[in-house]
C-alpha positions in Angstrom: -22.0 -0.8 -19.3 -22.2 -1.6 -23.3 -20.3 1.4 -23.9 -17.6 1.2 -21.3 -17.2 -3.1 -22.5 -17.0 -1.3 -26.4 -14.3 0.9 -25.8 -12.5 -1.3 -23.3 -12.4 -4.7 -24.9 -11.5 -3.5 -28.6 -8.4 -5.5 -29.4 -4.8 -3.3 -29.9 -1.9 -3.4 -32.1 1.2 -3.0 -30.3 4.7 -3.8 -32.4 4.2 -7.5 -33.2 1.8 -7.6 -30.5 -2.1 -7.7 -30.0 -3.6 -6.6 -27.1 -6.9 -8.4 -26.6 -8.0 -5.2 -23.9 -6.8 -1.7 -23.5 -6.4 -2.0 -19.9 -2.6 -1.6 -18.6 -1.6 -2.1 -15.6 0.7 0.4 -14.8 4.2 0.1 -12.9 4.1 -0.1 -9.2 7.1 -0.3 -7.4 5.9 -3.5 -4.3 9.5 -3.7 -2.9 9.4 -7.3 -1.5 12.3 -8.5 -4.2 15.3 -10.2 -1.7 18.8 -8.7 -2.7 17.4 -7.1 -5.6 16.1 -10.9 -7.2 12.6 -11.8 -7.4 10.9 -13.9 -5.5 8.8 -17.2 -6.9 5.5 -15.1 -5.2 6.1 -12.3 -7.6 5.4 -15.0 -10.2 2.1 -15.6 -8.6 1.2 -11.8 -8.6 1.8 -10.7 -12.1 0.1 -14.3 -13.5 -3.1 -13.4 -11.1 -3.1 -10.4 -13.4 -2.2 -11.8 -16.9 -5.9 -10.8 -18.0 -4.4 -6.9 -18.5 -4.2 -6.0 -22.3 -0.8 -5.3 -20.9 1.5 -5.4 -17.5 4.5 -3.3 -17.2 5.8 -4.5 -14.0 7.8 -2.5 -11.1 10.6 -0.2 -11.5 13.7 -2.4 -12.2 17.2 -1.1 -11.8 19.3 -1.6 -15.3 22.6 -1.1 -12.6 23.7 -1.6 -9.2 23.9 2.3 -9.2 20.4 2.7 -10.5 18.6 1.2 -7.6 16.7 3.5 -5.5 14.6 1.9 -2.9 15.1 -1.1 -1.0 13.7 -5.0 -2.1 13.5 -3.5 -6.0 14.6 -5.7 -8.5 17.3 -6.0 -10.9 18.0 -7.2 -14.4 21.9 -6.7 -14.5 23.1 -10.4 -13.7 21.8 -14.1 -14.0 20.0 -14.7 -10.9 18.0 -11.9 -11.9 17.3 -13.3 -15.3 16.7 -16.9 -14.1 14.0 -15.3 -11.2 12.7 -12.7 -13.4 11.7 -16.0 -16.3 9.9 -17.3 -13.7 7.8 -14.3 -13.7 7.2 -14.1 -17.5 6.9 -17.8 -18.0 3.6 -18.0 -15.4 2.5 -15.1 -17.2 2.5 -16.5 -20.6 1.3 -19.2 -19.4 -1.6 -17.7 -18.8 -1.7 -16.1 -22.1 -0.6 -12.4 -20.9 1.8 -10.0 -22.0 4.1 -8.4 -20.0 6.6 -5.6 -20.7 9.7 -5.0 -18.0 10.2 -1.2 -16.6 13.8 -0.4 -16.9 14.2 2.4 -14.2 17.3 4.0 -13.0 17.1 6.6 -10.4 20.0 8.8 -10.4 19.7 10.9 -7.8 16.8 9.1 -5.9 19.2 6.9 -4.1 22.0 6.0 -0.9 24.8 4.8 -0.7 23.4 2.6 2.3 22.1 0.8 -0.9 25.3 0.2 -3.2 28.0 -2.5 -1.6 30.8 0.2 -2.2 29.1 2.8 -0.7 29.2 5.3 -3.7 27.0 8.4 -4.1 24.4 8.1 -6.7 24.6 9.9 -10.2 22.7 12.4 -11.7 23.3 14.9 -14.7 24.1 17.7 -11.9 24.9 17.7 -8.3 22.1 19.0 -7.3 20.0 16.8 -4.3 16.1 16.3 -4.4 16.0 17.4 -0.8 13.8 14.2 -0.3 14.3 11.4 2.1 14.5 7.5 1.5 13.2 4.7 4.0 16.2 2.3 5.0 15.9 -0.1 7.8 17.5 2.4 9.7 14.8 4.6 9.0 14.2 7.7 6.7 18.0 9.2 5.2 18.0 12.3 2.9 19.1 12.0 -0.4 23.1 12.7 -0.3 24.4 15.9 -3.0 24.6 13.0 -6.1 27.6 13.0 -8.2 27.4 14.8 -11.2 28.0 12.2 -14.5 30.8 12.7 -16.3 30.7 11.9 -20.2 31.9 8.1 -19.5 29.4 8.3 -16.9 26.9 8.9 -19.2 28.0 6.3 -22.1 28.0 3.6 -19.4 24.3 4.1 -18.2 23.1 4.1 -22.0 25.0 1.0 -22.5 23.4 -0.7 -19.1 19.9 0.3 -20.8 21.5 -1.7 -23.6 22.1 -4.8 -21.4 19.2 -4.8 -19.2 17.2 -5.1 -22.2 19.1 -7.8 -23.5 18.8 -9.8 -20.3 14.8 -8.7 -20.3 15.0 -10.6 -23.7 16.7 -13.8 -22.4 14.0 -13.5 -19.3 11.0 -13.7 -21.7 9.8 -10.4 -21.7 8.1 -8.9 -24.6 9.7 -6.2 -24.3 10.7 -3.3 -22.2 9.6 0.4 -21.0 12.3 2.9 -20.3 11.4 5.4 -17.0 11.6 8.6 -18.3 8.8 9.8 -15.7 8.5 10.8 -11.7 12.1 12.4 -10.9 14.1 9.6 -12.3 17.5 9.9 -14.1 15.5 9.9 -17.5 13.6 12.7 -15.9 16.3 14.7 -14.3 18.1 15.2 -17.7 15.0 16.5 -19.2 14.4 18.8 -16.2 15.9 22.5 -16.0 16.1 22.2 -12.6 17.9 18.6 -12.5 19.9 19.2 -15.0 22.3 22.6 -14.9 25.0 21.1 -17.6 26.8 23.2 -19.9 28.1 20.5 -22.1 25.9 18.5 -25.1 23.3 17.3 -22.6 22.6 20.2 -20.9 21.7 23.8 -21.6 19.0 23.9 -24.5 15.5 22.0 -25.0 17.3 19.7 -27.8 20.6 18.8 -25.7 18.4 18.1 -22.6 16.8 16.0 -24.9 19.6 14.1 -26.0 19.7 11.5 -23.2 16.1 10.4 -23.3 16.6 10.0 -26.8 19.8 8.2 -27.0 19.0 5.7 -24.5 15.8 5.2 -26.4 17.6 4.8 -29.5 20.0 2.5 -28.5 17.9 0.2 -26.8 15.9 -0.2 -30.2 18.5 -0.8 -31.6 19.6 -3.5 -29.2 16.2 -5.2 -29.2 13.8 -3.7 -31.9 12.1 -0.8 -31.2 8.6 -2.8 -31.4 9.6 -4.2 -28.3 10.4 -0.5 -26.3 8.1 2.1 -24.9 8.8 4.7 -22.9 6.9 6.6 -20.0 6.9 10.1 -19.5 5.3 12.6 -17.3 4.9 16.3 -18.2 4.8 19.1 -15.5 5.2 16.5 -12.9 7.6 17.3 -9.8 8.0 14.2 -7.9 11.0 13.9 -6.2 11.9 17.5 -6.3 11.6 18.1 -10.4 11.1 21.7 -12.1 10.1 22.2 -15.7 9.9 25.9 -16.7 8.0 25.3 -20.2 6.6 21.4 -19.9 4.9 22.0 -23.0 7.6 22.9 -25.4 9.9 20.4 -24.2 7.7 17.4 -24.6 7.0 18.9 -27.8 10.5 19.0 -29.0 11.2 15.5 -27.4 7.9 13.5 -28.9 9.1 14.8 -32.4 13.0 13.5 -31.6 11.3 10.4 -30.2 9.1 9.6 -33.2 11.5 8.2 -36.3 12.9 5.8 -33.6 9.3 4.4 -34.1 9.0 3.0 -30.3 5.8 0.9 -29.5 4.5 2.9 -27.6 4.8 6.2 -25.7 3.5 5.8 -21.7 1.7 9.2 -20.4 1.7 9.8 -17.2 -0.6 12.8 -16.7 0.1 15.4 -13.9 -3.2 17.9 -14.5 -1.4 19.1 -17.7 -4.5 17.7 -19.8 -3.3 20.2 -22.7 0.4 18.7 -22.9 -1.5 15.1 -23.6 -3.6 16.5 -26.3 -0.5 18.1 -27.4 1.7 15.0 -27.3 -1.7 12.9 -29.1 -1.5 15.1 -32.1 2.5 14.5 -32.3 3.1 11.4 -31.4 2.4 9.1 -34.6 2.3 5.6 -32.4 0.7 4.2 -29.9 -0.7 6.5 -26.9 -1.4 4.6 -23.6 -2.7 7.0 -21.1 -2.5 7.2 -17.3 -5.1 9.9 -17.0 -5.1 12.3 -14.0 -6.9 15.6 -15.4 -6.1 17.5 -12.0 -3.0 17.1 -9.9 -5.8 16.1 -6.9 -6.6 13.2 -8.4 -4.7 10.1 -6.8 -6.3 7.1 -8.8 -7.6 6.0 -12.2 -11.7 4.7 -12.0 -13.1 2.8 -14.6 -15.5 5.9 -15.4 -12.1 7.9 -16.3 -10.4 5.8 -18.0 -13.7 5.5 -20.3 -13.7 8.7 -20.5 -10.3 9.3 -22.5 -10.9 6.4 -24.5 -14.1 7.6 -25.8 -12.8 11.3 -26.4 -9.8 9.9 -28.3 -7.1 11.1 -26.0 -5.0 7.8 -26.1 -5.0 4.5 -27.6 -5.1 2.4 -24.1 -5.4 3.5 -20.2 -2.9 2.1 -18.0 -4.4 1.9 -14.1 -2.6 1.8 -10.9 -3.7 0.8 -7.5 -7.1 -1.0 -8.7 -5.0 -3.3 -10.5 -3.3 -4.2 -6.9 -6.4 -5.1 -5.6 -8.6 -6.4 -8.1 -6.3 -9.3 -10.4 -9.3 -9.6 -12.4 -10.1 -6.2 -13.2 -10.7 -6.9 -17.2 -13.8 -9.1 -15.5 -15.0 -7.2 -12.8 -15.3 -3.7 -15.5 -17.3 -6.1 -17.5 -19.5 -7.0 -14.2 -20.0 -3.1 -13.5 -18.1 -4.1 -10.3 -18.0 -4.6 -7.5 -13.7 -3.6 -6.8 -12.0 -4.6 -3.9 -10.3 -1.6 -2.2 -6.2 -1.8 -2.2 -4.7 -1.7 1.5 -2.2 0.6 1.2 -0.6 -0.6 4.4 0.4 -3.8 2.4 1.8 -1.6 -1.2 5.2 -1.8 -0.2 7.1 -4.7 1.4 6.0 -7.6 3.4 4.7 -10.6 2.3 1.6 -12.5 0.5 -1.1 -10.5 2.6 -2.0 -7.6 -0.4 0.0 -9.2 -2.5 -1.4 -12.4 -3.9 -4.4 -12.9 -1.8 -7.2 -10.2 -3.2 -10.0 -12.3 -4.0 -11.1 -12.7 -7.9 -15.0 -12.6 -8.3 -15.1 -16.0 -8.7 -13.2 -17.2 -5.7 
């Protein structure tokens, strides 16, 4: 366990942060916000869990029209700010850091969740051919609306204002969603994206997006205080990439004089891309490391391994992070780990929430 604790607990420069641990925890959507505002018990959750070198929390919509699942939260208006300070201000108070996921889904949405009924956008109209759970029960995805130019301005410039709100919340700063299907994603994807115009077509034009929003955003805010998370070859929610490895490539080399904190990895069983995107990328590389497309979750004994081989910088872990709020203490201990419920991941209320025991309760 010395050598696991060694690698683990080294601490991390992050923009004008420190990370006392290289252990992120990782974005998971929970869906138990209430008209797209956070409850107080999500203040509860992510302070349980303030021990993480870093939290990047849920999947938050930067627009009414970027929400893609039901009970996810927003930062677009005040009640959203004034709920999500709650969050950041138990965590600090706890002495964690915590960045906010900016996440807008294009496609992966219904118009059962926007008040005026509109379809959802997307760089072409071309549906994922998935389904979404409603309270009326699972809905395809509609045919989205392909995004005109204006279209396009006005999501970069609600990137722009989310991150200003995360700001006036207390966040230390923000992670853009360029990963799993989403509108990030779908402009980067052949597949998603069949434009003719600047921001489709080539490598560098579906590019362009990813970079502007990232860009802009930094520019807004400081680009100490933005990451981005990306996953190569993935094809979650219905995504193609014909040649993952040359437009990561092309995209970590576009990405890198906007000098971002950090770059979020998201590996699909495309362990080459990441030692591609490593020897790129000049920042900071946190990994989330699935070596085969079988694997489902992070252990301690792979996230060592990464570390140790120099893959990445830090490991960001999923679903033992739900279930184990002390997970910094119990890697220390050798173990043992409670097991997540995944009956209780999405919705509902405290019960696998906020009430996994800590080793010492």
């Amino acid at each position: 366990m010395e050598e696991i604790v060694s690698h683990f607990f080294e601490p991390l420069p992050l923009g004008k942060l420190t990370l006392p641990n290289r252990l992120v925890m990782a974005p998971m959507t929970r869906s138990r916000a209430r008209d797209s505002v956070q409850t107080p018990l999500a203040a509860e959750y992510y302070a349980q869990r303030a021990g993480a070198g870093l939290i990047v929390t849920e999947g938050t919509q930067p627009c009414v029209i970027g929400q893609g699942y039901i009970d996810t939260p927003g930062l677009h208006m005040t009640e959203q700010v004034e709920a999500w300070r709650r969050v950041t201000d138990a965590v600090h108070e706890e002495q964690g850091r915590i960045f906010v996921q900016l996440m807008h889904s294009g496609r992966i949405g219904h118009p059962s969740l926007y008040p005026d009924g509109a379809l959802p956008l997307a760089p072409s109209a071309a549906a994922s051919g998935g389904q979404m759970y409603t309270p009326e029960g699972m809905l395809d995805h509609p045919t989205p609306r392909a995004m005109v130019l204006e279209d396009i301005a006005r999501a970069v410039e609600e990137h722009i204002s989310a991150a200003k709100y995360a700001m006036d919340a207390g966040f230390d700063g923000v992670e853009l969603h360029g990963a799993n299907g989403y509108l990030i994603h779908q402009f980067l994807a052949d597949n998603t994206n069949r434009r003719t115009d600047a921001y489709g077509g080539s490598i560098d034009n579906r590019t362009r997006f990813a970079v502007e929003v990232a860009q802009a955003v930094s520019d807004a805010i400081g680009p100490e205080r933005v990451g981005i998370r990306l996953s190569p070859a993935n094809t979650a929610n219905g995504i193609e990439e014909r040649d993952p490895a040359a437009l990561y490539e092309a995209l970590i080399r576009a990405l890198a004089p906007v000098n971002l904190a950090y770059v979020h990895l998201m590996e699909f069983g495309s362990r080459d891309i990441t030692k591609l995107i490593r020897k790129e990328w000049p920042g900071v590389l946190i990994l989330n490391p699935h070596a085969t497309a079988e694997e489902t979750s992070v252990t301690p004994e792979s996230a060592e391994a990464v570390l140790k081989e120099g893959l990445c910088d830090a490991v960001s872990i999923g679903s033992l992070w739900l279930a184990n709020p002390d997970l910094p203490a119990r890697i220390r201990a050798g173990g043992p780990f409670n097991a997540p419920d995944p009956d209780t991941f999405y919705g509902g209320d405290h019960r696998g929430y906020t009430d996994y025991p800590t080793l010492d309760g």
